[in-house]
C-alpha positions as CSV (number, residue, x, y, z in Angstrom):
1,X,-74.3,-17.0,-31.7
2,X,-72.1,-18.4,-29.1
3,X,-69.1,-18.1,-31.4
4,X,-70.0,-14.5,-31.9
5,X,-70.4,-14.4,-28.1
6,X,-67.2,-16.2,-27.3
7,X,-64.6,-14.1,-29.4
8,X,-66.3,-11.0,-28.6
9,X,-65.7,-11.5,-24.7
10,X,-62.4,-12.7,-26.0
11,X,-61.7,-9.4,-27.7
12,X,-62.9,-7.5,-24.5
13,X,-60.0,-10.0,-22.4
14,X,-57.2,-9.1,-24.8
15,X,-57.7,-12.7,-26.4
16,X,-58.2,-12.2,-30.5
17,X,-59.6,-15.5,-31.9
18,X,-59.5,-15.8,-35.5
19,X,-63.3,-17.8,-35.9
20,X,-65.1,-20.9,-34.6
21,X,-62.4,-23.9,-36.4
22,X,-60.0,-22.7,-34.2
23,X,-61.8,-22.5,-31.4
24,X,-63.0,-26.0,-32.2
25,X,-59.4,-26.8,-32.8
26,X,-57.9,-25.3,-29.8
27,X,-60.6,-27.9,-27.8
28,X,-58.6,-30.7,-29.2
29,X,-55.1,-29.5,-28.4
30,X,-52.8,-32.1,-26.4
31,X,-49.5,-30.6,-26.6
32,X,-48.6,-27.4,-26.2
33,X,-45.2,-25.6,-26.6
34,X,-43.6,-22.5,-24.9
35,X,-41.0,-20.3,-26.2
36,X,-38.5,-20.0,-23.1
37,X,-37.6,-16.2,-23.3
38,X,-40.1,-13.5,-22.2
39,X,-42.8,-16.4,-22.2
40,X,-41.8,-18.9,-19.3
41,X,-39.0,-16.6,-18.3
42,X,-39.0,-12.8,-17.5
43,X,-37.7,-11.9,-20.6
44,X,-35.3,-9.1,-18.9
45,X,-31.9,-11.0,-18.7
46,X,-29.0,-9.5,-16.9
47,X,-25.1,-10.3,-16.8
48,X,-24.2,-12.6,-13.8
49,X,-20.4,-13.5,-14.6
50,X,-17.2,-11.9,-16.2
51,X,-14.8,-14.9,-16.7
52,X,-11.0,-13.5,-18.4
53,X,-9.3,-16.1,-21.1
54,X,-6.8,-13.9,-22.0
55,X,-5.1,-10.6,-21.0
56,X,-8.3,-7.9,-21.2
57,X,-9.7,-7.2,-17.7
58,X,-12.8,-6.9,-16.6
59,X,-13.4,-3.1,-17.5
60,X,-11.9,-3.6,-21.0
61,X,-14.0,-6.6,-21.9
62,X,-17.0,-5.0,-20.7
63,X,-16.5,-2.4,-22.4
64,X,-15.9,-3.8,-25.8
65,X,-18.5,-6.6,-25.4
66,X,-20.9,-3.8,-24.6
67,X,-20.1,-2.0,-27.6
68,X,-20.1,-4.9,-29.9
69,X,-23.7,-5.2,-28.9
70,X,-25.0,-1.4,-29.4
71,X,-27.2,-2.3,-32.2
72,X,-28.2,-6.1,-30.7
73,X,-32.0,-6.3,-30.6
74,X,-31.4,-9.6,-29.0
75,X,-32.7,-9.6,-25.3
76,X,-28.9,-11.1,-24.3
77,X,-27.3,-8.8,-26.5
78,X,-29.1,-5.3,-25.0
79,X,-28.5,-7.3,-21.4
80,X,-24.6,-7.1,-21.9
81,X,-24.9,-3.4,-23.2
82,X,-27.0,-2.0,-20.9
83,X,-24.6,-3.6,-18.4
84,X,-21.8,-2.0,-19.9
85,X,-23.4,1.1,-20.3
86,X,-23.9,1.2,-16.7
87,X,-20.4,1.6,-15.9
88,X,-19.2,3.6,-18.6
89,X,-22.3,5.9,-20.0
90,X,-20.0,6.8,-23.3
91,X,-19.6,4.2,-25.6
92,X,-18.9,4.2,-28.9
93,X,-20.6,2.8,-31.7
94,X,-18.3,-0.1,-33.6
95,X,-17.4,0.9,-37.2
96,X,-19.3,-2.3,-38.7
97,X,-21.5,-4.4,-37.0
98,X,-24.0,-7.8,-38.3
99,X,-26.3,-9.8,-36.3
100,X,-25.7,-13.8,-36.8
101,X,-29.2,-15.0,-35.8
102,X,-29.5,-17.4,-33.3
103,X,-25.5,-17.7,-32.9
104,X,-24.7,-13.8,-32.1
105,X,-22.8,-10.6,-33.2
106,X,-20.0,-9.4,-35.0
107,X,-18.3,-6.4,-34.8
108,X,-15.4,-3.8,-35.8
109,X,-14.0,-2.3,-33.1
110,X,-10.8,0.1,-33.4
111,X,-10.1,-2.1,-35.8
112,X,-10.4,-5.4,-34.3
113,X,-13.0,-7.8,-35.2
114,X,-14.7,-9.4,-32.3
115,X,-17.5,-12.2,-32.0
116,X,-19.2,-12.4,-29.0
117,X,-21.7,-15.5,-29.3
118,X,-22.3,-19.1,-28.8
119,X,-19.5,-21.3,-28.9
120,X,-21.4,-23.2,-32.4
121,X,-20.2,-19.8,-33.9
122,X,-16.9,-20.0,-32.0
123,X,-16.4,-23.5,-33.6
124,X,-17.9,-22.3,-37.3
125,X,-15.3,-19.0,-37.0
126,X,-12.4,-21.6,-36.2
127,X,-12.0,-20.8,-32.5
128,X,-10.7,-24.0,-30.4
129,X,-13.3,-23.8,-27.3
130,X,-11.8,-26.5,-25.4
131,X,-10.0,-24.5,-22.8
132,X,-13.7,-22.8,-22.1
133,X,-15.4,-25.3,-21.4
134,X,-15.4,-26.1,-17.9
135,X,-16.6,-22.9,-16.9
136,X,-19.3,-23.0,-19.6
137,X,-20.8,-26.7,-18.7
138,X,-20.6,-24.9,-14.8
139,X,-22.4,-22.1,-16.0
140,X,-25.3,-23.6,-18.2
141,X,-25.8,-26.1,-15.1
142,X,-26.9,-23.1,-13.7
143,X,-29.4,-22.0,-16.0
144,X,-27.1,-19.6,-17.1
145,X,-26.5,-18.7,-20.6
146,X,-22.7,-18.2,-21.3
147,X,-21.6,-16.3,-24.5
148,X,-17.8,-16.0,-25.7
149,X,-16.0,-13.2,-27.1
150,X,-13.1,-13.7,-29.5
151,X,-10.8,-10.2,-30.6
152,X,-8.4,-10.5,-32.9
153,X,-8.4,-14.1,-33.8
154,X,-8.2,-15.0,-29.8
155,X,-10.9,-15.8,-26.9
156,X,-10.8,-13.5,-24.6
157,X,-13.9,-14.0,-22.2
158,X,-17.0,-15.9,-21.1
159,X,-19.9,-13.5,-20.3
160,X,-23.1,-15.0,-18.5
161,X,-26.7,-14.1,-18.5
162,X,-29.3,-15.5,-16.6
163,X,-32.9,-14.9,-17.4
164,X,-35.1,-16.2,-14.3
165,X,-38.3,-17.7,-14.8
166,X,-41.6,-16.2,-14.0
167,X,-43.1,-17.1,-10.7
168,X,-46.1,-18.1,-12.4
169,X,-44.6,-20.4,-14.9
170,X,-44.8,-23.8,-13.1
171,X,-48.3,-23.6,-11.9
172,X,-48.9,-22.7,-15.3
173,X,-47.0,-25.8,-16.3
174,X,-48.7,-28.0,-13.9
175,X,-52.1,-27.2,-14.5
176,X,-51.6,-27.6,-18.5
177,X,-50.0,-31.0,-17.5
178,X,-53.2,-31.9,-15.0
179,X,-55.4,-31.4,-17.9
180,X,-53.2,-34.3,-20.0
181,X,-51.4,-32.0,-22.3
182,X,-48.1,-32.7,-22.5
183,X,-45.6,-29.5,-22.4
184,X,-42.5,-28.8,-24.3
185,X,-40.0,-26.1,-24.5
186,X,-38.6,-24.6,-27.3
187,X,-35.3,-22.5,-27.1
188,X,-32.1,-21.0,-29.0
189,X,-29.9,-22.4,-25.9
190,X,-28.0,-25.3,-25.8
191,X,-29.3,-28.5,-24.3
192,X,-27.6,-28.0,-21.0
193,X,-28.8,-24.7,-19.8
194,X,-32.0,-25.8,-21.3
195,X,-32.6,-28.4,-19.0
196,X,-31.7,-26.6,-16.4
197,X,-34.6,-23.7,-17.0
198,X,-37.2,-26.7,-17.9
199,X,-36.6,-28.2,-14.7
200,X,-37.3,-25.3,-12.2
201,X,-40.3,-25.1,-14.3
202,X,-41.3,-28.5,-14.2
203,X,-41.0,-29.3,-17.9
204,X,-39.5,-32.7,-19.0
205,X,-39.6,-32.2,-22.8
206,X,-37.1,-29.7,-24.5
207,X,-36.4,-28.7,-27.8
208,X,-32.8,-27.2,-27.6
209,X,-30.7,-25.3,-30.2
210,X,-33.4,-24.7,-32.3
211,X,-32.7,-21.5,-34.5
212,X,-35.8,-18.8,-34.8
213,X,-36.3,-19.6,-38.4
214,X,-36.5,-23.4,-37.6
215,X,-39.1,-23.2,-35.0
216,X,-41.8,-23.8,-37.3
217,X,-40.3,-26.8,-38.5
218,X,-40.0,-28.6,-34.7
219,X,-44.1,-27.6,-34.3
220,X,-44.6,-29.8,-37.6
221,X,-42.7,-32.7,-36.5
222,X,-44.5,-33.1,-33.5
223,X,-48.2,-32.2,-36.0
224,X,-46.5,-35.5,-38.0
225,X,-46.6,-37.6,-34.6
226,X,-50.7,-37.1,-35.2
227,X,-50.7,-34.3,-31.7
228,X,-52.6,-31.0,-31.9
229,X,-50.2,-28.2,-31.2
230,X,-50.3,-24.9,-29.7
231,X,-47.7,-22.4,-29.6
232,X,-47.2,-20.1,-27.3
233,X,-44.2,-17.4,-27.7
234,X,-43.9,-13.4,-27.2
235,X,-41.4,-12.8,-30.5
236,X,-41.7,-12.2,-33.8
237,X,-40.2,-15.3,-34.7
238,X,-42.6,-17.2,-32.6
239,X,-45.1,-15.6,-34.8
């Protein structure tokens, strides 16, 4: 009876509980983990910085960043359209266009290829990063994440999002860690950038660089430490 009570008042509150073991389960959880986008942060990331490496200006690498990421279902990906979109309402659609999960895009554009993506794909593609990355470690130590775009064989620019974190995220944080659970968060970002979201929501533990398909895979490891997990995401893939 009280299970029957419990979910159906969880049902009215939005909360769907699939039966009593996991209620009973949920009782024993000491770790819980948090997706960073769209759970501790807003989820509605917008382009901060424009940073040249080669001879396209602003406009023009705006405008073929933006198009690159037309058909981007990635929140950073429809942040740099709809910021391109802004200034220039026409844009094209590229002639070919794939979605590298968890790295970026690539795209045909008037006949040039172009990546736009982390610099893991930059180094996998054969791009020499090295020139990029002093803004990139000043970026990410800002919270920021910084993408790169390559045309034609060449970087051409650093683009930066930032996604800020929700106000409620580190009293959420702090009350989880008042009741003993210890709190970890799990993201596609590199370990630097990472960091610096955990901190301003008061998280110590992060899982960094972990690709969608392979969160399931970080959750077990910590199961195989003997700790009851919970997972908390907004995503498909977190599901």
């Amino acid at each position: 009876t009280a299970i029957m009570v419990g979910t159906g008042k969880g049902a009215e509150n939005g909360i769907l509980i699939k039966g009593g073991e996991h209620l009973e389960t949920a009782y024993k959880i000491d770790t819980v983990v948090l997706d960073k986008t769209g759970t501790i942060t807003r989820g509605h990331p917008e382009v901060t910085d424009v940073i040249s490496l080669g001879q396209l200006d602003r406009q023009a690498i705006m405008r073929i960043a933006a198009i690159a990421e037309k058909g981007s279902e990635h929140p950073l990906g429809v942040a740099i359209y709809e910021k391109g979109r802004a200034k220039m309402p026409a844009l094209d659609s590229p002639s070919d266009f794939a979605a590298i999960p968890g790295r970026g895009v690539r795209a045909v554009i008037d006949g040039q290829t172009v990546y736009v993506g982390t610099r893991q794909l930059m180094l996998e593609k054969g791009f020499d990063t090295e020139t990029a990355e002093p803004s990139l470690a000043a970026l990410e130590n800002e919270g920021k994440t910084a993408m790169i775009m390559a045309v034609n064989g060449k970087l051409e620019s650093i683009i930066a999002v930032a996604d800020i974190i929700k106000e409620s995220s580190r009293q959420a944080v702090s009350e989880l860690q008042k009741m003993g659970i210890e709190v970890y968060m799990i993201t596609g970002d590199n370990q630097r950038t990472a960091s610096a979201i955990a901190r301003q929501a008061g998280i110590d533990k992060v899982l960094a660089e972990v690709l969608p398909e392979k969160k399931a895979e970080e959750v077990m490891k910590l199961q195989a430490m003997g700790k009851t997990v919970a997972m908390v995401g907004d995503g498909i893939n977190d599901a």
